[in-house]
Structure formats: structure tokens, C-alpha cells
C-alpha positions as CSV (number, residue, x, y, z in Angstrom):
1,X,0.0,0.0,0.0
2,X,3.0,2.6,0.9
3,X,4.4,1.7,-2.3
4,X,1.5,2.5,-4.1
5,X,0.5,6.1,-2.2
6,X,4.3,6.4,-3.6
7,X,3.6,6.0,-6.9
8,X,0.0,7.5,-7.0
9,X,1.9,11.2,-5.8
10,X,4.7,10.5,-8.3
11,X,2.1,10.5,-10.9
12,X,0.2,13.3,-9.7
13,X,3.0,15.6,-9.5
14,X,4.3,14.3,-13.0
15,X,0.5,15.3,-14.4
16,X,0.6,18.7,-12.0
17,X,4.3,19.0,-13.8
18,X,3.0,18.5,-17.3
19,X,0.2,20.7,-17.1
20,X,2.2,23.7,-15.9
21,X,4.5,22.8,-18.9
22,X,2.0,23.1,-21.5
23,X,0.9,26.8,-19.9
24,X,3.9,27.8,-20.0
25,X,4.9,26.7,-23.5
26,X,1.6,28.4,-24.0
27,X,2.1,31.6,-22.1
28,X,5.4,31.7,-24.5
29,X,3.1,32.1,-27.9
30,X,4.9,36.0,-28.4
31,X,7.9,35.3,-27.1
32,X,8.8,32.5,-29.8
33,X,7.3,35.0,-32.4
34,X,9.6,37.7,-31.5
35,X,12.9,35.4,-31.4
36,X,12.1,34.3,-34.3
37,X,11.9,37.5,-35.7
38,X,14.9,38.9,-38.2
39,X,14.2,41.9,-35.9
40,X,13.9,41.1,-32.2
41,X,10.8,43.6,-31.5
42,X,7.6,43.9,-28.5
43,X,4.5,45.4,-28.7
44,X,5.2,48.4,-26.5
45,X,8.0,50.8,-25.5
46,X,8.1,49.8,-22.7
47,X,8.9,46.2,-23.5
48,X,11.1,47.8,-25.7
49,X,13.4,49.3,-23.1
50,X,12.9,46.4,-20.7
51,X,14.9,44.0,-22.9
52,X,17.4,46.4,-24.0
53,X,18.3,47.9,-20.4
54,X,18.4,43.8,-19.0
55,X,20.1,43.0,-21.9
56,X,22.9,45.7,-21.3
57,X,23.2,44.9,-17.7
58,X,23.4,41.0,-19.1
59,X,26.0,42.0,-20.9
60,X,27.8,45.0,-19.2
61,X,26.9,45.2,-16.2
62,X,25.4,48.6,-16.3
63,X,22.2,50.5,-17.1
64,X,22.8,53.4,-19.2
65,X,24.7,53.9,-22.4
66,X,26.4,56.8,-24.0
67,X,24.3,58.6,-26.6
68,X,26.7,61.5,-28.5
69,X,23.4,62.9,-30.3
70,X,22.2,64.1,-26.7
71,X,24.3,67.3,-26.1
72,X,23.4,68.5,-29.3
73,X,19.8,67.3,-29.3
74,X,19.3,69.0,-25.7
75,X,18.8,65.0,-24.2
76,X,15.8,64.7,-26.6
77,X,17.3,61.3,-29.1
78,X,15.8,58.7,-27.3
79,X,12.7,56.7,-26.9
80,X,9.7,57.3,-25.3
81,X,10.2,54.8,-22.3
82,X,13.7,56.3,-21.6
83,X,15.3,59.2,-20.4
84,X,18.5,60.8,-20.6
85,X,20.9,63.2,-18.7
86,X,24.5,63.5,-18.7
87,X,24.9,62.2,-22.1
88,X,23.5,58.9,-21.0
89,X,20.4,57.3,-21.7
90,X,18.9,55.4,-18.9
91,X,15.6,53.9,-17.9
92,X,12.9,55.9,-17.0
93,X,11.3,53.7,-14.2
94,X,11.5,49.7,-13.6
95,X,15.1,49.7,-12.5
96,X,14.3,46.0,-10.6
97,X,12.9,44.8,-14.1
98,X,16.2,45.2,-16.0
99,X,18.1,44.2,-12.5
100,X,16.4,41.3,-11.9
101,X,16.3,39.8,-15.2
102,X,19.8,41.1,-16.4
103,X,20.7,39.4,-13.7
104,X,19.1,36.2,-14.8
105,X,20.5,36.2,-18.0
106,X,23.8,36.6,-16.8
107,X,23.3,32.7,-16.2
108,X,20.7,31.6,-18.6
109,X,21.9,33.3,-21.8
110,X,20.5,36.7,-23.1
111,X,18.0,35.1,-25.3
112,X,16.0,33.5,-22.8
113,X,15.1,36.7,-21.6
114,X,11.4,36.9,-23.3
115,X,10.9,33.2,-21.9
116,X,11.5,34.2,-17.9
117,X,8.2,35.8,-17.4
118,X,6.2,32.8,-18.9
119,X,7.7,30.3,-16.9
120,X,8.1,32.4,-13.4
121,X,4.2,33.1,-14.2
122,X,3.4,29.0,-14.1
123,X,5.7,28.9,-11.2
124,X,3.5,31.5,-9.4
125,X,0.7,29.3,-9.2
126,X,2.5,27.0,-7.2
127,X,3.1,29.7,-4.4
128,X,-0.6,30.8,-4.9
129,X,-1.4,27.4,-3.9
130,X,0.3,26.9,-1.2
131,X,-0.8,30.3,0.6
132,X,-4.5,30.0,-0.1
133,X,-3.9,26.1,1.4
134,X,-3.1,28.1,4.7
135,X,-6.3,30.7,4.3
136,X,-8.9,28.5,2.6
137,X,-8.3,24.8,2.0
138,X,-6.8,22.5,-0.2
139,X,-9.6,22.2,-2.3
140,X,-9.9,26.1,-3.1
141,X,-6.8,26.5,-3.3
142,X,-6.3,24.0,-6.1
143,X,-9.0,25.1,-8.2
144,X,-8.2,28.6,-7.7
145,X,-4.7,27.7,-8.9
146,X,-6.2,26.3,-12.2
147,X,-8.1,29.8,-12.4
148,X,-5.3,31.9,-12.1
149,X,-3.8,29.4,-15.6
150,X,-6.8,30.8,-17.3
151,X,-7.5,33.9,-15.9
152,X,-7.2,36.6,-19.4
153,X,-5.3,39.2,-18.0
154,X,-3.1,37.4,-16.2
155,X,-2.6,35.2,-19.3
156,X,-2.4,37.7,-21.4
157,X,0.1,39.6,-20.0
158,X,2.2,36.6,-18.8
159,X,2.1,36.0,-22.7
160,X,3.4,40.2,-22.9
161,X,6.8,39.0,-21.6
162,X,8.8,42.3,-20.7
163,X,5.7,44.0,-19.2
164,X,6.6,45.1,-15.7
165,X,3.2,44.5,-14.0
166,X,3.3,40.8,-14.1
167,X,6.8,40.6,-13.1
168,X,5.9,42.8,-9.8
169,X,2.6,40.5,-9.1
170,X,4.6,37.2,-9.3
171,X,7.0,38.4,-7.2
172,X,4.7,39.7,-4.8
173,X,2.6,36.5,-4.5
174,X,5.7,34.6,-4.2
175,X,6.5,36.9,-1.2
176,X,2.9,36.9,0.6
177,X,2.8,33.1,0.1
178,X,6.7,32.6,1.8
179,X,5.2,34.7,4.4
180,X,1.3,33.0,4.9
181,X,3.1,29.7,4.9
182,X,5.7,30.8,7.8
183,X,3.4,32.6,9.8
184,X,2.5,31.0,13.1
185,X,-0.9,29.3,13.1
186,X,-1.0,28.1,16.9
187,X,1.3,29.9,19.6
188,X,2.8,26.6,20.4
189,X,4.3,26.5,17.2
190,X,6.5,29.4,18.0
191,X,8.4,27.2,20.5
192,X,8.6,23.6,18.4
193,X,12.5,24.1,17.6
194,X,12.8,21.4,15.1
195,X,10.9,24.5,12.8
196,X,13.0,27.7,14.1
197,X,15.6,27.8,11.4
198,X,13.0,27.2,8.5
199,X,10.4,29.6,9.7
200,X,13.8,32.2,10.4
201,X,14.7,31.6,6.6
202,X,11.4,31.5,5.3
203,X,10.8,35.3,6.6
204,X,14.2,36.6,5.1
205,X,13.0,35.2,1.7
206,X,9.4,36.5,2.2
207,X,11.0,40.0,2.8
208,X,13.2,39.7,0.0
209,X,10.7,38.7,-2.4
210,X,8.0,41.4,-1.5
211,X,11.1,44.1,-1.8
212,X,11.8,42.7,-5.3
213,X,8.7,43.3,-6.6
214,X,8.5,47.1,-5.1
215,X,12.2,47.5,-6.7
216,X,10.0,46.4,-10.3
217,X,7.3,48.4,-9.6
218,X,7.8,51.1,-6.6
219,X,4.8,53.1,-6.9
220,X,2.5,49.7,-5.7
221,X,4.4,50.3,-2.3
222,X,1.7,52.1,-0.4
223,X,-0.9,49.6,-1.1
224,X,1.8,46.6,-0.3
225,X,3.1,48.3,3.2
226,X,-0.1,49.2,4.9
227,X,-1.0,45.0,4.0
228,X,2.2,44.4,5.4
229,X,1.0,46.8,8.1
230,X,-2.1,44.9,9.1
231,X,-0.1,41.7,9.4
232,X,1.8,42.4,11.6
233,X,-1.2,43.6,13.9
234,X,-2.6,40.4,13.5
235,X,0.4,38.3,14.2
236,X,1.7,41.1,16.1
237,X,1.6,38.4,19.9
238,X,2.9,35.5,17.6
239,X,6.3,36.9,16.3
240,X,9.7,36.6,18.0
241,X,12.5,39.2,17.3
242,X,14.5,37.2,15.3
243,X,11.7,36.6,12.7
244,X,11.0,39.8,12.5
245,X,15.3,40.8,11.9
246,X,15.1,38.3,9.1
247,X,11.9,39.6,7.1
248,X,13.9,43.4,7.5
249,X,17.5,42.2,6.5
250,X,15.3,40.4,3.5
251,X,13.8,43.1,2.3
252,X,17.0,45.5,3.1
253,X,18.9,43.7,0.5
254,X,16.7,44.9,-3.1
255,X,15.8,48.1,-1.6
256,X,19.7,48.9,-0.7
257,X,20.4,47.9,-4.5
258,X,17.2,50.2,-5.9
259,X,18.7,52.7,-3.6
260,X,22.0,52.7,-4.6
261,X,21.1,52.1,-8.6
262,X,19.0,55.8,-7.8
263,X,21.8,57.3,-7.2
264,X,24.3,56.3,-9.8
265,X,21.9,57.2,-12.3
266,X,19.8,60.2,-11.3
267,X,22.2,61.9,-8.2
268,X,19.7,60.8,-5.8
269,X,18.7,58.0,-3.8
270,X,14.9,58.9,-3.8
271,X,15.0,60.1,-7.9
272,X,14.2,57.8,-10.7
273,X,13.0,58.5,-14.3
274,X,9.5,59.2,-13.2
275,X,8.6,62.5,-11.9
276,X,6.0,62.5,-10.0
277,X,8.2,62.4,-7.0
278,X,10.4,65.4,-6.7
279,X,13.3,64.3,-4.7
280,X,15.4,67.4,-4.2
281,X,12.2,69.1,-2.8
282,X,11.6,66.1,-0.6
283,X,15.5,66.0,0.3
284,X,15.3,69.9,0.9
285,X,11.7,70.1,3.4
286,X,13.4,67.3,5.2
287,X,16.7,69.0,6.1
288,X,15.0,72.2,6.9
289,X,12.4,70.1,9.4
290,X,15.3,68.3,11.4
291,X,17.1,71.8,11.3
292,X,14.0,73.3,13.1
293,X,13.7,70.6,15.8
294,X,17.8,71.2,16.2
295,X,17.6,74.7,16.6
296,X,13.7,74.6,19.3
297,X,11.6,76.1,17.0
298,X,8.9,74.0,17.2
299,X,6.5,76.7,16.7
300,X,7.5,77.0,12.6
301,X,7.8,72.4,13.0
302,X,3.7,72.1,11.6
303,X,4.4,74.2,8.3
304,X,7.4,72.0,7.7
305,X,6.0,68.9,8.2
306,X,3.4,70.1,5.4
307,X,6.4,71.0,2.9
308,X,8.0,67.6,3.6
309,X,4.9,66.0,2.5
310,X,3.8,68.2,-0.6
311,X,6.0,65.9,-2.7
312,X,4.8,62.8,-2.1
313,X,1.0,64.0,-2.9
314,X,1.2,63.1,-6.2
315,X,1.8,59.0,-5.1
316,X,-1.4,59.3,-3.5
317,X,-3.6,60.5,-6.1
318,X,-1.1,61.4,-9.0
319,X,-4.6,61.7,-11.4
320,X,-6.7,63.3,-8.7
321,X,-10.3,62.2,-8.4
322,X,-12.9,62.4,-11.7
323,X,-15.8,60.9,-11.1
324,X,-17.1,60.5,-14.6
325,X,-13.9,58.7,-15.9
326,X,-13.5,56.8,-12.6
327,X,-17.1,55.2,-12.3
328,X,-17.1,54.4,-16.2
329,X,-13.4,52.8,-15.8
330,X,-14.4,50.6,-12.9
331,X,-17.6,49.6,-14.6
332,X,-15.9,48.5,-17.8
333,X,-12.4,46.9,-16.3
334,X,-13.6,45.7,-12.7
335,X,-17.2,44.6,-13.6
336,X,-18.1,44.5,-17.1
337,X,-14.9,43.2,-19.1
338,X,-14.4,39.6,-17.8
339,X,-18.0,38.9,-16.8
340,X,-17.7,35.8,-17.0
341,X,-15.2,36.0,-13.6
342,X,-17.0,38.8,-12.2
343,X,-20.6,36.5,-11.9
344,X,-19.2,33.7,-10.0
345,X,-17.0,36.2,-8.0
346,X,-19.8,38.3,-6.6
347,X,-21.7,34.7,-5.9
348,X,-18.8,33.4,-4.3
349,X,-18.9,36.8,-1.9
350,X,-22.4,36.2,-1.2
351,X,-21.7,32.6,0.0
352,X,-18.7,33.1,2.5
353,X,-21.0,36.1,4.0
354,X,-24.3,33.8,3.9
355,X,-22.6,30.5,4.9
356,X,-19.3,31.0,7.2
357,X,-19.2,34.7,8.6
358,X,-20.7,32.7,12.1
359,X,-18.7,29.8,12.0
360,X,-15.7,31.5,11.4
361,X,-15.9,34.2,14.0
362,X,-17.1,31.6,16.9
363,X,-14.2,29.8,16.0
364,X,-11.8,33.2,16.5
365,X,-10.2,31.7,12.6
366,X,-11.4,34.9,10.6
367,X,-8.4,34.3,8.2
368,X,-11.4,34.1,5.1
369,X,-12.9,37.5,6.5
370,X,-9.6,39.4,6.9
371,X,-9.4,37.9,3.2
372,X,-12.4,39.5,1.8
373,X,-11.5,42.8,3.3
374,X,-7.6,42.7,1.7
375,X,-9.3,42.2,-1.8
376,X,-12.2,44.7,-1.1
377,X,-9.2,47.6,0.4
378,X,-6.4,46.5,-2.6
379,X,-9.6,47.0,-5.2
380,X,-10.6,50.1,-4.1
381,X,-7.3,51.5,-3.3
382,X,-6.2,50.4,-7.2
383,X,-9.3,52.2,-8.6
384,X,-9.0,55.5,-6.7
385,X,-5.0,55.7,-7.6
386,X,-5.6,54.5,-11.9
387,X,-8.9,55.1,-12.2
388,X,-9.2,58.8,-12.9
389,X,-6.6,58.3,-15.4
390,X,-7.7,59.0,-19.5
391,X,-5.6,56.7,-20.8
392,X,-4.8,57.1,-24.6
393,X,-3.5,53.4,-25.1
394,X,-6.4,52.9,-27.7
395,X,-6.7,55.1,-30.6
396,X,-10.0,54.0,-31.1
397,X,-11.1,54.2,-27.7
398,X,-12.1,50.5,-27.3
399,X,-12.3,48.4,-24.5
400,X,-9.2,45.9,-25.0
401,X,-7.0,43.8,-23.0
402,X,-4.0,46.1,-23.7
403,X,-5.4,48.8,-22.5
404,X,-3.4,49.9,-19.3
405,X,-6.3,49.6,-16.8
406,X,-6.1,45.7,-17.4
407,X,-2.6,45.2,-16.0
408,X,-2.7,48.2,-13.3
409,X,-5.9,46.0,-11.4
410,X,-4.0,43.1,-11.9
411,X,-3.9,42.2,-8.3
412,X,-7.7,42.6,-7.9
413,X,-8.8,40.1,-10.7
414,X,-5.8,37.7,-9.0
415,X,-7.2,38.0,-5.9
416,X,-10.8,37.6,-6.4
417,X,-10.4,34.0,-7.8
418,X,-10.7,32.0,-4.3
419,X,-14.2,33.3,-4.1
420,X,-15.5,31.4,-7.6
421,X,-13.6,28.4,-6.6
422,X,-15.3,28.5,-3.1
423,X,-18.6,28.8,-5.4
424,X,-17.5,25.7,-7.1
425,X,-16.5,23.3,-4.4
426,X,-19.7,24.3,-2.6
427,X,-21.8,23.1,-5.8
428,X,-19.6,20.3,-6.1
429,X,-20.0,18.9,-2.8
430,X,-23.4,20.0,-1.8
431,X,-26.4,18.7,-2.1
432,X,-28.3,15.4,-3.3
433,X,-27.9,15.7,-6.9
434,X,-24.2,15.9,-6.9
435,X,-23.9,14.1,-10.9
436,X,-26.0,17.7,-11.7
437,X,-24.6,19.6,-9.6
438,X,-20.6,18.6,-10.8
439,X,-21.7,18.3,-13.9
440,X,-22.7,22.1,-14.0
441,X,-19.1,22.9,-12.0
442,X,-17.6,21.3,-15.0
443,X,-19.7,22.8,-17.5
444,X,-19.0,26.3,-16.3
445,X,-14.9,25.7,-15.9
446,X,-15.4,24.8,-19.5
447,X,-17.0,27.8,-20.7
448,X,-14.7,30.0,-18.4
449,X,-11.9,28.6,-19.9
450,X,-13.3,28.7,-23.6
451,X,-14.5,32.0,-23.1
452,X,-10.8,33.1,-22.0
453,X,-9.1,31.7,-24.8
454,X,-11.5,33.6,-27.0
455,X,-10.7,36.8,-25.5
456,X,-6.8,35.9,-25.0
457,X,-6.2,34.7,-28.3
458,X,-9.0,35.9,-30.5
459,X,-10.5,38.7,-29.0
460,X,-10.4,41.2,-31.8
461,X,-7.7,44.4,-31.4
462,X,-4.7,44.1,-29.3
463,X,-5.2,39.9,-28.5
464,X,-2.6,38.2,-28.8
465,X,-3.0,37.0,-32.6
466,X,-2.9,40.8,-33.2
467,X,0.1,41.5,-31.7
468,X,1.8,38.7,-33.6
469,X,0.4,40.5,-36.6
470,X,1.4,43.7,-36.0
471,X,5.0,42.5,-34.6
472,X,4.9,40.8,-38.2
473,X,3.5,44.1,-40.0
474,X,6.5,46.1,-37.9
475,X,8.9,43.6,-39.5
476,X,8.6,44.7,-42.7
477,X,7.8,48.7,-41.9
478,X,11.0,48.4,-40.2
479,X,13.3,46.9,-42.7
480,X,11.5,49.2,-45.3
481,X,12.6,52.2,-43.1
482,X,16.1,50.7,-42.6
483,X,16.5,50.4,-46.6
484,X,15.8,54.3,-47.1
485,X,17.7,55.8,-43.9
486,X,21.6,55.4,-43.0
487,X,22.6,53.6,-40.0
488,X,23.0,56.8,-37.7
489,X,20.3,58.4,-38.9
490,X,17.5,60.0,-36.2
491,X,14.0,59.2,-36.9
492,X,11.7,61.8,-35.9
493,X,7.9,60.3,-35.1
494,X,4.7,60.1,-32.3
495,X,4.5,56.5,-31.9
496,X,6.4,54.5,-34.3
497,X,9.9,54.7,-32.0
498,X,9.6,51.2,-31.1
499,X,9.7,50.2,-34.8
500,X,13.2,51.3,-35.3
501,X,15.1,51.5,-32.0
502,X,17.7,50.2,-31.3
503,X,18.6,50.0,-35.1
504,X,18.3,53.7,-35.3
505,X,18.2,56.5,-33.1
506,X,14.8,57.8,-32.7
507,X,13.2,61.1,-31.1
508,X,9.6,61.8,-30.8
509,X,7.7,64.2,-32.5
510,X,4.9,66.7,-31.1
511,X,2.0,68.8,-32.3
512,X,3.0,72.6,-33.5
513,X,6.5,70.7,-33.8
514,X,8.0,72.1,-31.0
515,X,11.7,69.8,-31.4
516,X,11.9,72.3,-34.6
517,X,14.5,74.1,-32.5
518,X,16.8,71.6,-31.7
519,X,16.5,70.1,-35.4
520,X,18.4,72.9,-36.7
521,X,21.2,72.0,-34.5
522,X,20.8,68.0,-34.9
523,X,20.8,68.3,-38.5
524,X,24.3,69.3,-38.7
525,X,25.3,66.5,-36.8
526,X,23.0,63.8,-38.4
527,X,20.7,62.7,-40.9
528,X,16.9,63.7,-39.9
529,X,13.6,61.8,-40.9
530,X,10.1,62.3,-39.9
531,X,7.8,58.9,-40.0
532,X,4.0,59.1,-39.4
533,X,0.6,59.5,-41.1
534,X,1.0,62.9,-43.1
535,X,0.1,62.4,-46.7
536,X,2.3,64.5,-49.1
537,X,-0.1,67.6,-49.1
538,X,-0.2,68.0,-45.2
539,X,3.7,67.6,-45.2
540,X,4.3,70.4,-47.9
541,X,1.7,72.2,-45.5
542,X,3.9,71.1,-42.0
543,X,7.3,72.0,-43.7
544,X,6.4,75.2,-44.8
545,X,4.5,76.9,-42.0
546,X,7.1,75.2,-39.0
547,X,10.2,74.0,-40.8
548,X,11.2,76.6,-43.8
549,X,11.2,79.9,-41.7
550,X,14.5,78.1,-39.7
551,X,16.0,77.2,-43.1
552,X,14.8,73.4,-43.2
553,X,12.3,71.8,-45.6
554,X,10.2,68.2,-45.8
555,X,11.6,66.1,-48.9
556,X,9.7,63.1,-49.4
557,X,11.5,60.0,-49.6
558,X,9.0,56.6,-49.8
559,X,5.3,55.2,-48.7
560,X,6.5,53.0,-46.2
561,X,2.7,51.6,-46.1
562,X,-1.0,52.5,-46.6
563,X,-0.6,56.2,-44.7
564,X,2.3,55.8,-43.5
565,X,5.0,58.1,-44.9
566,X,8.8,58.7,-44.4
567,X,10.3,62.2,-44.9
568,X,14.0,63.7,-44.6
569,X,14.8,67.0,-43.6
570,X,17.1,68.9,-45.9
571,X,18.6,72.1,-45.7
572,X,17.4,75.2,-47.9
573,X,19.6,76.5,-50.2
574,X,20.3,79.7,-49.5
């Protein structure tokens, strides 16, 4: 009989292993599209700059490279998702992105970079499991495993490899789960020995972890601290010193190497290519309140106090609070856009509040209730931060999976999913008709999972057979470009960057044309195109109303494809 149970978990993990597998190979649907690619290329800027910045500290250990164009240009030849000071390009935000997975493929090889995210993704589940074991049970926790595999945006953007987003949420459920697993669940457990050292190590990871993901996206870290926060007041009579040390020396270690990484790039710890937070004003109301408690004058402390916070407004609400945009977001992203999660959620909700709320509490184990009021805080903390945001992802204005909103409420679709599987293990297990009753659970984990691949897959503008389209289409709009334009040439254009870079040095280009005045410098330096939608009769319009009064004119060079022109700035005769 042992050797059998043996055999029977071998098999189960070999089928567990198998499964995860075939996500991730199916997670990796862009990423073997892009390497296979003449021209390595990603849907977005920022995916753009992700790979090149991990790839450069892959390769050289650093993140910035010299650009001689910028003196010249005023620090304007670079892309959109960069910046540049100093003569050096550098990355606007995301340092831990290009850290962590620079870092990774220092051992694995630059070109498994676009694979890490699919496969860390898979991995996640794993973690997710194993925490919601500890809140929920086995049962929800497994099926909410397989949920999170089909989930669309998580799968969509575990399929948009260099995205930043999914790279912060698997870290940070990685971190959450190190720390829900090593958490005390009985105050005897604090003093079993045999489990010291683990539950010591498994702290320092969890800390490290939950740092990493703030060092790949810092601006979640309000959000993530005060959860952080309210753990600690529930565990506060279970912890022992040295747990605690080892969760702080943890998450000391990325934050010491975002700090210092700050500072080599932007002259300031606190800086970074954002800038909503102004650091030198920051730095500045900070000094001047210490130097008022020095000197007594506690009188003048209140008005400092209100100078050293003015800079950090903007992380609170950086969009400020519209009601028309924010109620229509919510409805479309939160409620309306993956229905088919949102149904199940809201009856899932209904049933722990119906069903448990008294058993729990009489039983003083309200981990299910402090639950539901995590997801309800982190949802309605993510909506007032994003959600008076006008985003202008979507020309058209459609409701798509790229759209930004998806991957900013990322952590509020993730953690909604124990709910539906709790509404799925109760109709599995309840009741006298259980052949109807499972048959209907099966029926609906069919149609969620059809209706996901649909949307992932097929699902119209921006799925993910559109972006291997247009990754195809920027193939050959690319090597058409390349053909017409020298290798240090500077192509001037609003969105298109990403089609050229790193080939060619690119710049971006704004109404009224307001670069025109560092154009006349840049010319003399380099060759200058412009690339974008104006037909021959609104350049000869552009060229002569902004670019001939400084001595410069349009000269059209190709159709690069249907609307899409390429121009090159020439010098007038004089």
C-alpha cells in the first residue's frame, strides 16, 4: 500500500508538472514569435526598453549607455520609455525589471530573456497554492490555482513577456505566500524548535521577495506596506524578534540595491526617471524640518512637516479624483470586461458572508474574513489611484486587454479568484444531486476557460493574434525604413519609436513641432527623418508653416505603407 501512495503522488506531480508545462509553453506564444523574428521587436516601449536595459546589464553590467546625439539634441534622441541626462540614456522607471532579469540572464543566456516571465508566471501558481492552502483549504486553493492558468489578464500579460506588471505580481505573491506559509498558526508552534531555522529563513525570503517586486514596480508600495501593516497587527503576539530581523534584512537587501542604482543614475537615492516624486524638494523640506527641531523652533515644525509631505502627494492620487472617468473605468475593467469571472465572484462573496461569517468568528479563525476585506481595500485602493486616469492606449477608444487599466488592477482580478472556486466546491460537494450539480461545475470551468481563450487569443484588437500580426506588420515597416535611412540616422515620429530602435536612433515628435528648435542643430550633426501618417499635401503644409522659416524643408522620400509616410529634412539653399 505505501508503495502505491508512492507512486500514486509521483504520478500526480508528473501530471501537475506536465500541465504547468504546457501553460507555460503556451504563455510563451509572443515570445517565440519575437525570437524568431529577423528583428527582435515587442509590442510596447516599454517592453522595448525592458529588454534592451536587461540586456545591457546581461551583458555590461550597467544601465545606461552613452548617446553623443544628446548634447546636441538637448537630451531629446531617445525613446519614449527612456530618459537621458548627462549624455547617457537610462531607464525611465522599472530599474528592478532590468536588475532582476539582467541578472538572470547573466546565467541563462541573453536570449532566454522573453521566456523568464512565462515560466516564473506558471511557477506562481504554485506559491498561490500553497498560501491559499493556509487561508482556505486545499480544495480552493487548487481550483483557484487552475483559475489563475486561465485567468485573461493574467494570461495575457504573462504572454506580454517584458511587461513590468506581471513581473511585480509574481514576485509579490511569491513573497505573501513565503510569508502566509511561515506565519504562526498556533502559539505553540512558535516554540517547536525542530521548525526555528525554516520559519527564520522563510521570513528573510518572504521580505526579500516582497522588496523585489517594489524594486520592479515602486509606486505599488503604499498599497503593499499598509497590507504588510495589518499583518503584523494580527500576528503582532505570535512573532519573535528574530523573525521579524530576518523579514527586514530580506527586504533591506533589493531596496539597498534600488537605492543605490537611484543614485548612480539620477544623483539621488529617492529620484528615478519618473517624476512625480520630486526628490530634491523632498531632500530639501526634510533637512530644513530636522534643522528646526535642532535649533527649538517647534513653533514654525507644523508648516514644515506640510512641505516635507507636498512631494509625495502626487503617489497618493497622482490623477486626482474624476468621477465620470472613474465610475465608467471601474464599470468596464472591474465589472463588465471579464464577466464571465465577475458572476461567479460576486456569488462566491455572497456565500462566505451567507454561509461562514458565524462559523468562522465563533471559531476566533477569521483568516477568510480578513481575506475579503484585503481584496475589497487593494480593489478600491487600485481604482482611486488608476482610475481617474484617461488613458490614450487605444486610438480607437475601445475596451481591450491592452489597455493599461487591465494590468494596473492586476492584483484585484488575481485575488478575487478563491471566491469562484469557493462557489465551485460548494456546488460540487453539496447537495443530493451531486452528478447535476458537478456536472454544472464542470460545464462552467469549461466555458470559463473557452471564453478566456477567446478573449486571449481571439478577442479582436490588441489579442494576442494581433500582436503577432502587427509584430509581423512592424517587421517589414521596419526593414523598409532601414533600406531608405543610414545607419546613424534619427528618426523623428509620435508612436512608431519602437519600430526602429535600437537600429536607429529615434526622437519623438509633437504637435506645433516644437523639437523644430533643436532640429536645426541636430541636423548638422546627423541625418533627420520624420515617420507618421502625413500624406504629401499635409507635409508640404507642415514643412512650410514650421520647418522653412528656420531654413529646413520636408523632402519626401517613400510610402512606407498604406498612410504611413517617411520624410527627410534637408537644408534650404540659401
Amino acid at each position: 500500500m505505501a508503495w502505491l501512495k508512492y507512486n500514486k503522488k509521483w504520478i500526480y506531480g508528473l501530471c501537475i508538472g506536465l500541465v504547468l508545462g504546457g501553460f507555460a509553453v503556451l504563455y510563451s506564444y509572443l515570445s517565440w514569435e519575437s525570437v524568431h523574428m529577423p528583428l527582435l521587436r515587442f509590442s510596447a516601449p516599454d517592453e522595448q526598453a525592458n529588454y534592451v536595459f536587461s540586456k545591457l546589464f546581461a551583458e555590461q553590467s550597467t544601465l545606461s549607455y552613452p548617446e553623443p546625439l544628446l548634447e546636441v539634441s538637448q537630451h531629446f534622441v531617445h525613446t519614449r520609455s527612456m530618459t537621458a541626462s548627462h549624455g547617457e540614456v537610462k531607464p525611465v522607471g522599472f530599474l528592478g525589471f532590468s536588475l532582476i532579469y539582467g541578472a538572470l540572464a547573466k546565467v541563462f543566456s541573453v536570449s532566454a530573456i522573453p521566456f523568464f516571465t512565462p515560466i516564473l508566471s506558471v511557477l506562481t501558481t504554485l506559491f498561490f497554492y500553497a498560501a491559499l492552502k493556509r487561508i482556505f483549504n486545499k480544495k480552493i486553493a487548487f481550483l483557484s490555482s487552475v483559475l489563475l492558468l486561465i485567468q485573461p489578464a493574467y494570461w495575457y500579460y504573462s504572454s506580454r513577456a517584458l511587461m513590468p506588471n506581471i513581473l511585480f505580481l509574481d514576485l509579490l505573491i511569491v513573497g505573501l505566500s513565503l510569508l502566509v506559509i511561515a506565519s504562526p498558526t498556533d502559539r505553540k508552534e512558535q516554540y517547536i524548535k525542530r521548525l526555528f531555522p525554516l520559519k527564520i529563513m522563510l521570513f528573510g525570503l518572504s521580505g526579500f521577495f516582497i522588496a523585489l517586486s517594489l524594486t520592479v514596480r515602486l509606486s505599488e508600495s503604499l498599497w503593499v506596506g499598509t497590507l504588510l501593516f495589518l499583518w503584523g497587527l494580527i500576528y503582532i503576539r505570535r512573532l519573535t524578534v528574530w523573525r521579524v530581523l530576518s523579514f527586514i534584512l530580506g527586504f533591506a537587501i533589493p531596496i539597498a540595491v534600488l537605492l543605490f542604482y537611484n543614485y548612480s543614475l539620477y544623483g539621488n537615492i529617492l529620484s528615478s526617471g519618473y517624476k512625480l516624486l520630486d526628490a530634491d524638494s523632498s531632500t530639501q523640506a526634510i533637512t530644513h524640518a530636522v534643522s528646526i527641531v535642532q535649533h527649538g523652533q517647534l513653533g514654525n515644525l507644523f508648516d514644515a512637516m506640510k512641505d516635507v509631505i507636498r512631494p509625495y502627494m502626487p503617489l497618493l492620487l497622482p490623477f486626482g479624483y474624476r468621477p465620470d472617468i472613474f465610475w465608467n473605468n471601474g464599470w468596464n475593467y472591474i465589472v463588465q470586461f471579464f464577466w464571465w469571472f465577475t458572476i461567479p465572484t460576486v456569488a462566491g462573496i455572497v456565500l462566505l458572508l451567507r454561509n461562514q461569517v458565524i462559523h468562522i468568528v465563533n471559531r476566533h479563525v477569521p483568516h477568510q474574513l480578513w481575506y475579503l476585506f484585503v481584496w475589497v481595500g487593494v480593489t478600491f485602493w487600485l481604482l482611486m489611484f488608476y482610475g481617474s486616469w484617461k488613458l490614450t492606449d487605444n486610438i480607437n477608444g475601445q475596451i481591450t486587454l491592452g489597455v493599461s487599466y487591465v494590468r494596473y488592477w492586476l492584483p484585484s482580478y488575481v485575488m478575487a479568484l478563491p471566491f469562484i472556486a469557493m462557489l465551485f466546491v460548494w456546488l460540487f460537494e453539496k447537495g443530493r444531486n451531486s452528478i447535476l450539480r458537478r456536472s454544472v461545475v464542470i460545464t462552467l470551468l469549461g466555458v470559463m476557460m473557452v471564453m478566456s481563450t477567446q478573449t486571449v487569443l481571439l478577442g479582436g484588437q490588441e489579442s494576442l493574434s494581433d500582436n503577432k500580426q502587427q509584430l509581423h506588420n512592424a517587421q517589414g515597416k521596419a526593414q523598409a525604413v532601414f533600406g531608405y535611412t543610414e545607419t546613424e540616422a534619427v528618426i523623428f515620429s509620435e508612436r512608431s519609436d519602437k519600430l526602429f530602435f535600437p537600429e536607429r536612433r529615434v526622437a519623438g515628435s509633437f504637435a506645433e513641432f516644437p523639437e523644430i528648435n533643436l532640429i536645426v542643430t541636430l541636423i548638422q550633426n546627423a541625418p533627420v527623418y520624420y515617420y507618421g501618417l502625413w500624406n504629401p499635401e499635409t507635409a508640404a503644409y507642415v514643412s512650410s508653416k514650421y520647418f522653412e522659416p528656420s531654413g529646413i524643408r520636408w523632402e519626401y522620400v517613400a510610402t512606407v505603407a498604406p498612410r504611413e509616410h517617411l520624410y527627410r529634412l534637408v537644408r534650404i539653399s540659401q
